[in-house]
Residue frames as a rotation matrix with the C-alpha (Angstrom) as fourth column:
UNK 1
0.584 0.812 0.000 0.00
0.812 -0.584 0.000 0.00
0.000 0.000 -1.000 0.00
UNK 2
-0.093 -0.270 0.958 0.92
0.302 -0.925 -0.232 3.71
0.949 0.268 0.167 -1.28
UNK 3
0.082 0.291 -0.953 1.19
0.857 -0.508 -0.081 5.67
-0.508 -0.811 -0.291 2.46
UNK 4
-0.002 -0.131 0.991 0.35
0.685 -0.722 -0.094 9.27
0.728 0.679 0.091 1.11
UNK 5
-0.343 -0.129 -0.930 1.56
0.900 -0.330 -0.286 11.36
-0.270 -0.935 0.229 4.05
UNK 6
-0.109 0.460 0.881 -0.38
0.514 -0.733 0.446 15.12
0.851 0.501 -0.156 3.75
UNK 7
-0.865 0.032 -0.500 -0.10
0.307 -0.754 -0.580 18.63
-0.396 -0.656 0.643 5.89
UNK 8
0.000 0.693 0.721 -2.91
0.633 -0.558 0.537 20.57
0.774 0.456 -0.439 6.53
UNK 9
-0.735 -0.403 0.545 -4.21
0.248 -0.908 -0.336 23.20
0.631 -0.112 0.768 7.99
UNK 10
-0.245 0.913 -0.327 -6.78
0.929 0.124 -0.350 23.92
-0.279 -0.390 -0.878 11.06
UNK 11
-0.216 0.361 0.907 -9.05
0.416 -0.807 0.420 27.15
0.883 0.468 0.025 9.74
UNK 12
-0.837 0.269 0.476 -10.01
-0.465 -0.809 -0.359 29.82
0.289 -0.522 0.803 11.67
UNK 13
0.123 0.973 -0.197 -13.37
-0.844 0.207 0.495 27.95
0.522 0.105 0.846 11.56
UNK 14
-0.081 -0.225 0.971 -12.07
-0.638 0.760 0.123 24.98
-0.765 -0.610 -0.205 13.06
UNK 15
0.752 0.642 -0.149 -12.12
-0.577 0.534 -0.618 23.33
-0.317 0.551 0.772 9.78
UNK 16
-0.274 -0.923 0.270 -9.54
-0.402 0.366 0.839 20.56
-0.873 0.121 -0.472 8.25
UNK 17
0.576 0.683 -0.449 -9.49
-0.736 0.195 -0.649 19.60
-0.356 0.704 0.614 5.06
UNK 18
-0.198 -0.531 0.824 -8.24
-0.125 0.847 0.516 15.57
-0.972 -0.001 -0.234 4.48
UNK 19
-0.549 -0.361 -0.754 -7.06
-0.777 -0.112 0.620 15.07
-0.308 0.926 -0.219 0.85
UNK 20
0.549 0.645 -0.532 -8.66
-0.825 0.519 -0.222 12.96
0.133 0.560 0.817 -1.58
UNK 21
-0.038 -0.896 -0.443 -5.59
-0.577 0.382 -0.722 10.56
0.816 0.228 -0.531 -1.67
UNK 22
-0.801 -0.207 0.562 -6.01
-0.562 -0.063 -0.825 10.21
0.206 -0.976 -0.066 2.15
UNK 23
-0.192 0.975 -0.112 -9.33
-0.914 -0.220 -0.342 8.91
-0.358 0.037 0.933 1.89
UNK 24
0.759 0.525 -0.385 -9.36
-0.640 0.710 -0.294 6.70
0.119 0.470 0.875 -0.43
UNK 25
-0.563 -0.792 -0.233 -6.08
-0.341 0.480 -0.808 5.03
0.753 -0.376 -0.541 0.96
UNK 26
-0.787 0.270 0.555 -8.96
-0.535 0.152 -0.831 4.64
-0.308 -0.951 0.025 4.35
UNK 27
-0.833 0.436 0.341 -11.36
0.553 0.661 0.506 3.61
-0.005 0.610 -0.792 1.88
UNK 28
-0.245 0.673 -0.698 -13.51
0.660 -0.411 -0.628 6.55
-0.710 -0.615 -0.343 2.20
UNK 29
-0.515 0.046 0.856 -15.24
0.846 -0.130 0.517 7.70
0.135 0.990 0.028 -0.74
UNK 30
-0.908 0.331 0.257 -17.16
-0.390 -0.893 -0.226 11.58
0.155 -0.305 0.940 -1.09
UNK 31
0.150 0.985 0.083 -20.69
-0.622 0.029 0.782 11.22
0.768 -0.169 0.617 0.75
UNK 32
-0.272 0.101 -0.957 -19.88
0.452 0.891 -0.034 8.65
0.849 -0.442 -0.288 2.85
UNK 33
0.825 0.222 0.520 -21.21
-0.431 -0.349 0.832 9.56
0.366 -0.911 -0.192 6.99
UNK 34
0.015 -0.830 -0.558 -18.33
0.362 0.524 -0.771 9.40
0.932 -0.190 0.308 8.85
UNK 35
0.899 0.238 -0.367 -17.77
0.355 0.094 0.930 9.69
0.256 -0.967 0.000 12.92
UNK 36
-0.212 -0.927 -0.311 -14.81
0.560 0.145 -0.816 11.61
0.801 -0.347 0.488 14.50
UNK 37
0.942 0.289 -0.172 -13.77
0.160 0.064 0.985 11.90
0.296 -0.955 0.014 17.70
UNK 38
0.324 -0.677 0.661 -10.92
-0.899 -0.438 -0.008 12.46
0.295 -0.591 -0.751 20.09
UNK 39
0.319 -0.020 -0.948 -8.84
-0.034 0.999 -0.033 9.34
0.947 0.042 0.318 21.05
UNK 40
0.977 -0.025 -0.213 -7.57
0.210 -0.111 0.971 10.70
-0.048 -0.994 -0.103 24.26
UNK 41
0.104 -0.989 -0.107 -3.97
0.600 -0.024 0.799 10.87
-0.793 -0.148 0.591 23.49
UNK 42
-0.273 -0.538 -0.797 -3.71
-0.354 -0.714 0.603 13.43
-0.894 0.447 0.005 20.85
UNK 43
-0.910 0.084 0.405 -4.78
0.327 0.747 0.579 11.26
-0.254 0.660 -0.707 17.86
UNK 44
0.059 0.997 -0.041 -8.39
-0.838 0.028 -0.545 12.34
-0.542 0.067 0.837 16.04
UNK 45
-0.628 0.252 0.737 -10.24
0.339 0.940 -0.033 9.17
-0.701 0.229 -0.676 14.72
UNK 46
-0.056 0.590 -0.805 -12.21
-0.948 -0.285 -0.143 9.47
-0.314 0.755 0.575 11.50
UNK 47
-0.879 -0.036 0.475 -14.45
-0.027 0.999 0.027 6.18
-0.476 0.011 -0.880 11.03
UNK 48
-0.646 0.762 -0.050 -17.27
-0.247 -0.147 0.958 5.47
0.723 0.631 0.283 8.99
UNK 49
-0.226 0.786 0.575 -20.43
-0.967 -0.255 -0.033 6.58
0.121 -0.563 0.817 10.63
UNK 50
0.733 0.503 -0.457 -21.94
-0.286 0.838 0.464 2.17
0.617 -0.209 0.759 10.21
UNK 51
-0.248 -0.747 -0.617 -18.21
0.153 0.599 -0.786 1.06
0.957 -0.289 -0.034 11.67
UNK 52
-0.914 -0.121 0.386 -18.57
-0.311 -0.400 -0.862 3.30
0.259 -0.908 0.328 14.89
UNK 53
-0.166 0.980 0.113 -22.05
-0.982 -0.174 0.073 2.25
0.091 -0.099 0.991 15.29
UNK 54
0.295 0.073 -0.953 -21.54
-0.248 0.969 -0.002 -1.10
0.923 0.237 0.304 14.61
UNK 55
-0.272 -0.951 0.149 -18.45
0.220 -0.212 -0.952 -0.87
0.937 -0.226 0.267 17.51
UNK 56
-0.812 0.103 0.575 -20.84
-0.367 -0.856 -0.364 0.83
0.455 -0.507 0.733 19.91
UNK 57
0.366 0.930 0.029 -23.58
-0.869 0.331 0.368 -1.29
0.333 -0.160 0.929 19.99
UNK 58
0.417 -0.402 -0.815 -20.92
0.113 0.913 -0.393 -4.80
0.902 0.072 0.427 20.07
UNK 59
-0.076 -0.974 0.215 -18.74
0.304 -0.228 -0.925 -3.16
0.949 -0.005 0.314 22.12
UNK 60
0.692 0.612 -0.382 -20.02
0.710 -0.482 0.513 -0.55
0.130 -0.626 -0.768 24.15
UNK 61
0.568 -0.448 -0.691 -17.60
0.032 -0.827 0.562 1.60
-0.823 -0.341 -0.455 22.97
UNK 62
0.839 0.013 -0.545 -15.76
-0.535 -0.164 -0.828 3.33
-0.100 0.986 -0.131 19.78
């Protein structure tokens, strides 16, 4: 697998945009619902919206 490593930038808004490249290396295509969150250690988590849900309900946690 291709790792495409990519800087951004947080906006003023609080916004981040995550290349295309980046994505579809996670398998995440445009439209998809997706879930992020805070892992606790510095790390955000960006998961598709059924995975975390799936995870949450099995689990009882992401």
């Amino acid at each position: 697998m291709i790792r495409e490593p990519a800087e951004t930038t947080v906006s003023e808004a609080g916004i981040v945009e995550i290349p295309l490249g980046v994505l579809a290396e996670a398998g995440l295509s445009p439209g998809v619902a997706v879930v992020v969150y805070s892992d606790g250690d510095g790390r955000i988590v960006v998961r598709r919206k059924e995975d975390a849900i799936r995870d949450l309900l099995e689990n009882g946690s992401l």
